[in-house]
Legacy VTK file of the C-alpha trace (Angstrom):
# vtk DataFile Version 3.0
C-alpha trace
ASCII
DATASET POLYDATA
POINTS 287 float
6.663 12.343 6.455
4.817 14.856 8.379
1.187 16.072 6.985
-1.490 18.074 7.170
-4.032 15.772 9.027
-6.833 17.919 7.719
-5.946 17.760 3.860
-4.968 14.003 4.196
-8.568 13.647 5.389
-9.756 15.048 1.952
-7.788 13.629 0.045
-8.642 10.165 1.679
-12.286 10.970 1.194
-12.483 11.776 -2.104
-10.140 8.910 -3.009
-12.473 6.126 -1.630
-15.563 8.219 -2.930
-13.459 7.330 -6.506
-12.280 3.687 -5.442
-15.709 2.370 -4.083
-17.623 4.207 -7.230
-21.410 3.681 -7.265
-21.344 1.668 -3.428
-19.640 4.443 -1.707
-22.779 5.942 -0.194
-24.184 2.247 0.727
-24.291 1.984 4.775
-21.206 -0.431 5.460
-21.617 -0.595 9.886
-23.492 1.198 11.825
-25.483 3.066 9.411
-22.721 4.863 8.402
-21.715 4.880 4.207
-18.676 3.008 3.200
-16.564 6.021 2.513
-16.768 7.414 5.991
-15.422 3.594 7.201
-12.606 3.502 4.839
-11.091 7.048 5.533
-11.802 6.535 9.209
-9.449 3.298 8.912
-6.780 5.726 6.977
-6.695 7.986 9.888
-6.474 5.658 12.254
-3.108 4.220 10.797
-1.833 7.215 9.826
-2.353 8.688 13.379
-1.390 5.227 14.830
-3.483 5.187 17.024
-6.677 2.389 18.350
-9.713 1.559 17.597
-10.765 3.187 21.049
-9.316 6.472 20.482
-10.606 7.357 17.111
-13.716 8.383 18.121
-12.471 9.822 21.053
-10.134 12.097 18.438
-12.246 12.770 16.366
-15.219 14.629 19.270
-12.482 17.392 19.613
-11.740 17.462 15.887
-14.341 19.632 14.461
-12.994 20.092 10.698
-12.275 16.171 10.234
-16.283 15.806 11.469
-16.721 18.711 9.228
-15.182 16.841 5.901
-16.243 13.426 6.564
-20.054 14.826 7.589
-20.479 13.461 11.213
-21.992 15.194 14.183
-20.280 15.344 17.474
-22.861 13.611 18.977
-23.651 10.591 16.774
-19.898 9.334 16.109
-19.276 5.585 15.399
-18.238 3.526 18.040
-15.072 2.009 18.375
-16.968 -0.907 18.206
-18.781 -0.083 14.835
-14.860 0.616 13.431
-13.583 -2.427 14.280
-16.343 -4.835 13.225
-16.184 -2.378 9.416
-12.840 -3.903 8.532
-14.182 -7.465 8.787
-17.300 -6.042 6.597
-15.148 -3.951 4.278
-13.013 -6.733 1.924
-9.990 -6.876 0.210
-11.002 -5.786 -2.848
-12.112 -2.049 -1.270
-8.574 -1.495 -0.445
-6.674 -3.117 -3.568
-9.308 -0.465 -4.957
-7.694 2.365 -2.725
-4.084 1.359 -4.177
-4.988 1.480 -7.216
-6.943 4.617 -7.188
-3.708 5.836 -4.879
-1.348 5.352 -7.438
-3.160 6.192 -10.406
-3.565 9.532 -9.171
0.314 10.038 -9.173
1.482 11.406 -12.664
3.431 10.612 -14.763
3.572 6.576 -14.234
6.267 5.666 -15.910
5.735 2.052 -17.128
9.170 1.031 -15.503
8.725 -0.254 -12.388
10.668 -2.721 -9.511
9.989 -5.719 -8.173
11.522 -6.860 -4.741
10.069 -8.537 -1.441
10.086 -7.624 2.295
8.706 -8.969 5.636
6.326 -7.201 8.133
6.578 -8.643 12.173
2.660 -10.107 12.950
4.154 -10.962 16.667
2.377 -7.797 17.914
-0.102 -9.925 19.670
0.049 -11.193 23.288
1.756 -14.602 23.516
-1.061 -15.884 25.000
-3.239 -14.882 21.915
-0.614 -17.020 19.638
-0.658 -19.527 22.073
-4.430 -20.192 21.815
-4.524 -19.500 18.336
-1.307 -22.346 17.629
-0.343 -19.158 15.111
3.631 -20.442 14.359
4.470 -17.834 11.632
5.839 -15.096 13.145
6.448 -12.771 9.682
4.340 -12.297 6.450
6.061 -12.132 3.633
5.349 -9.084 1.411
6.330 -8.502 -2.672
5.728 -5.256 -4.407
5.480 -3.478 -7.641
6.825 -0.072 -7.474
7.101 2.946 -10.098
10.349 4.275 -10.617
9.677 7.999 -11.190
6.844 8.441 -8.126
7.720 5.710 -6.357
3.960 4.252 -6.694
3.042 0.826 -5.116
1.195 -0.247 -8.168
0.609 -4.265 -6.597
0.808 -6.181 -3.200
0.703 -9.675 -2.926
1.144 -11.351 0.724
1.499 -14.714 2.058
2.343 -16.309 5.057
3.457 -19.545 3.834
6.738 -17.630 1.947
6.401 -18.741 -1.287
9.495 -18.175 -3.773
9.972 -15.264 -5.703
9.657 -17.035 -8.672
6.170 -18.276 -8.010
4.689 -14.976 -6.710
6.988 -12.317 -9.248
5.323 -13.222 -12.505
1.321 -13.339 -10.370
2.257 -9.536 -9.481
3.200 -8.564 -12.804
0.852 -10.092 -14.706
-1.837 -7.913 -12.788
-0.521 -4.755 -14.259
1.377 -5.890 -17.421
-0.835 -3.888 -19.338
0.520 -0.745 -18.100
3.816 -2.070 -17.793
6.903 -1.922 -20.376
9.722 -2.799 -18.050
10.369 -4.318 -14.551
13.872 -4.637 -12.912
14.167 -7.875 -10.303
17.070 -9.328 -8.361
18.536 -13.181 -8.337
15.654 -14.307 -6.282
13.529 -13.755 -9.221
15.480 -15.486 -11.608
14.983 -18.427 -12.915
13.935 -19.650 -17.101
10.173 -20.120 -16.113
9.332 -16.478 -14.884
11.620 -15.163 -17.678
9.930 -16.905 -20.144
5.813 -15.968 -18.512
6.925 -12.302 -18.276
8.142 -12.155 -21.840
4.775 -13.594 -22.950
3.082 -9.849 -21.132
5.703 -8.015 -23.517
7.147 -6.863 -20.259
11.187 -6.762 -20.614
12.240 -8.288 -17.482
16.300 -6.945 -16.107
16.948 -9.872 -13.744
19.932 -9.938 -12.209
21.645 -13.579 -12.884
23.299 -15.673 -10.107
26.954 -16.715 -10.354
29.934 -15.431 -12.690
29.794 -17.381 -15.699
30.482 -14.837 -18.568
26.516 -15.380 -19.777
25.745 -14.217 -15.921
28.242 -11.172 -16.380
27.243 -10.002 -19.793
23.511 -9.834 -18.719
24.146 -7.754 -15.644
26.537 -5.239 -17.440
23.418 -5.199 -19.901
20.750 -4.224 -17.515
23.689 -2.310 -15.420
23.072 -0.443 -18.591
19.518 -0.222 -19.215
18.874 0.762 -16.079
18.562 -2.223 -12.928
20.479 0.478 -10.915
16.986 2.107 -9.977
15.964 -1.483 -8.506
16.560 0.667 -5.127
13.671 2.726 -5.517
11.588 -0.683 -4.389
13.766 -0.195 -0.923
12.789 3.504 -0.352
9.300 2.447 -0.656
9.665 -0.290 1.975
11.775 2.159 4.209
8.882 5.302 4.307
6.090 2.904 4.876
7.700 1.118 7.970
9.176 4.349 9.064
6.265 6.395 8.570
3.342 3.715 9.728
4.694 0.322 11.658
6.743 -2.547 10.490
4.681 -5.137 12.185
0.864 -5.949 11.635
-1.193 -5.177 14.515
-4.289 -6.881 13.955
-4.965 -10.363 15.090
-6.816 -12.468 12.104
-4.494 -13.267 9.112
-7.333 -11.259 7.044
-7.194 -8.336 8.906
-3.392 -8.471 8.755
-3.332 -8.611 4.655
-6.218 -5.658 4.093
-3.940 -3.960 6.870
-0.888 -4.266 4.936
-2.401 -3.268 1.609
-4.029 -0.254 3.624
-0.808 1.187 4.453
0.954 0.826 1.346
-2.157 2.745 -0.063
-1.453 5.098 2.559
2.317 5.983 1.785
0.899 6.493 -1.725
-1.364 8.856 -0.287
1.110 11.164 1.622
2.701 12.461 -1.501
-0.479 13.233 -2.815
-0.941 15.642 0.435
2.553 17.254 -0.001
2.200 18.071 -2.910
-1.157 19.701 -2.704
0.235 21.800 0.130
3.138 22.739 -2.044
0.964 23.958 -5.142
-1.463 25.805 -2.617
1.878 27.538 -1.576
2.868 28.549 -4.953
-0.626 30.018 -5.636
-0.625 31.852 -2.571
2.755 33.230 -3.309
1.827 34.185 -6.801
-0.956 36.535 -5.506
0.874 38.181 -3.493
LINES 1 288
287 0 1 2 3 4 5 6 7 8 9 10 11 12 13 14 15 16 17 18 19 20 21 22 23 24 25 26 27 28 29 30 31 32 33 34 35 36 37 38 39 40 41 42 43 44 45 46 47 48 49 50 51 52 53 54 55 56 57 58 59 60 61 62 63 64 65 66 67 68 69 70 71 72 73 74 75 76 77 78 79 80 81 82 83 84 85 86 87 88 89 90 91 92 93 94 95 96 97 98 99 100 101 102 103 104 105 106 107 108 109 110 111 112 113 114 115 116 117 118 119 120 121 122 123 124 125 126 127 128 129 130 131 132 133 134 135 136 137 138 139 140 141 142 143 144 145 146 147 148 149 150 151 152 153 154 155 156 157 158 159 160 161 162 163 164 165 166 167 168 169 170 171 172 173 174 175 176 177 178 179 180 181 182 183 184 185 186 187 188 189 190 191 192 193 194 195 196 197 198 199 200 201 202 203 204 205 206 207 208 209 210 211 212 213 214 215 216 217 218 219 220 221 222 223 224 225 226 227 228 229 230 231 232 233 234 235 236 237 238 239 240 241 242 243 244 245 246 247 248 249 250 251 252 253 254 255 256 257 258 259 260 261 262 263 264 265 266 267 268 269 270 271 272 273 274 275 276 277 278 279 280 281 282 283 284 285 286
């Protein structure tokens, strides 16, 4: 999805301003407030490009200095950048996604639950050697919204947990805002069924097999709508087509605030389109 660098700056900055609330102006590296760190980590995915050139990118961008309030002369170092995601934890960017998706109306309280894999083999083999690092893919299960197509949770793990142990952990983070999720067979089993049904979540599961009791519960949420169980696929295909499918940082940490980061991201993007598209329409108007 190609954006306007410039407005997905804003939009960035006032979105941490809102996720980091009252310790968004608190120095996080270098002297520099949180705020500035997190959308500076934003760009830097969404440009793809290092921790070295982000500086170097931003000296002959005068309107991103401009909206994030640095001088050409006193930019953070790449150095400062990197050491601000070990500073900055996980909860600043589950903030972000939240915030992210939140800010996408109307949620629709229906929402998807499915699983994919990012590649974490993006460092040198003699890194992995050193580090004895074995697992080659994390494992990645999301919530999505049906109507805006919202990441609403991320869970990761390395160790590839079942479905059935991570599904009902997702949507018990959100089951207050939820009144239906749709899963496939690797979610199925009586346990999750039953701890979902305790949120008042209904839960469309699609059963293994072809016993009538497996048919007549798939034609039922055939019905009530498991078809839109695809949405959870377009999410997975415009954040590894639009940002990386592979993790490029080297500490497993690093990797899961990364991952949650770009999910945030691909919420954000939207957000930017259709700002653009409503400053179009207003232009238009006035003409």
């Amino acid at each position: 999805m190609e954006i306007d660098i410039l407005d997905f700056i804003e939009q960035c900055r006032d979105l941490a301003k809102q996720a980091l609330g009252k310790h968004a102006g608190e120095p996080a590296s270098g002297g520099f407030a949180r705020w500035v760190h997190v959308v500076l980590h934003c760009f830097r995915l969404e440009d793809g490009h290092s921790y070295r050139e982000t500086p170097n990118r931003l000296k002959y961008m005068a309107e991103l200095r401009d909206a994030l309030g640095l001088d050409r002369d006193d930019l953070p170092a790449h150095t400062t950048i990197y050491k601000s995601f070990d500073r900055l934890k996980m909860w600043v960017w589950r903030a972000l996604l939240r915030v992210s998706e939140q800010q996408q109306h109307p949620q629709s309280g229906h929402a998807v639950l499915d699983s994919t894999f990012f590649d974490r083999r993006r460092a040198s083999s003699y890194f992995r050697q050193r580090t004895g690092r074995t697992i080659q893919t994390l494992k990645v299960t999301t919530l999505t919204d049906v109507e805006s197509l919202a990441v609403l949770e991320v869970h990761i793990t390395a160790r590839w947990k079942h479905d059935t142990k991570t599904g009902p952990q997702v949507v018990r983070r959100n089951a207050d805002d939820l009144q239906s999720v749709a899963a496939d067979s690797g979610f199925q089993d009586w346990h999750t069924e039953y701890e979902i049904a305790v949120y008042d979540v209904e839960y469309f599961v699609h059963y293994r097999g072809s016993s009538a009791t497996a048919a007549t519960n798939n034609a039922l949420n055939r019905a009530n709508g498991y078809s839109q169980r695809w949405m959870a696929e377009t999410s997975y295909s415009t954040t590894k087509r639009s940002l990386v499918d592979a993790v490029r940082a080297l500490g497993w940490y690093r990797q899961f605030r990364e991952i949650v980061l770009m999910f945030a991201i691909t919420n954000i993007e939207p957000l930017v389109s259709r700002y653009n598209c409503d400053s179009e329409s207003i232009q238009h108007s006035t003409l």
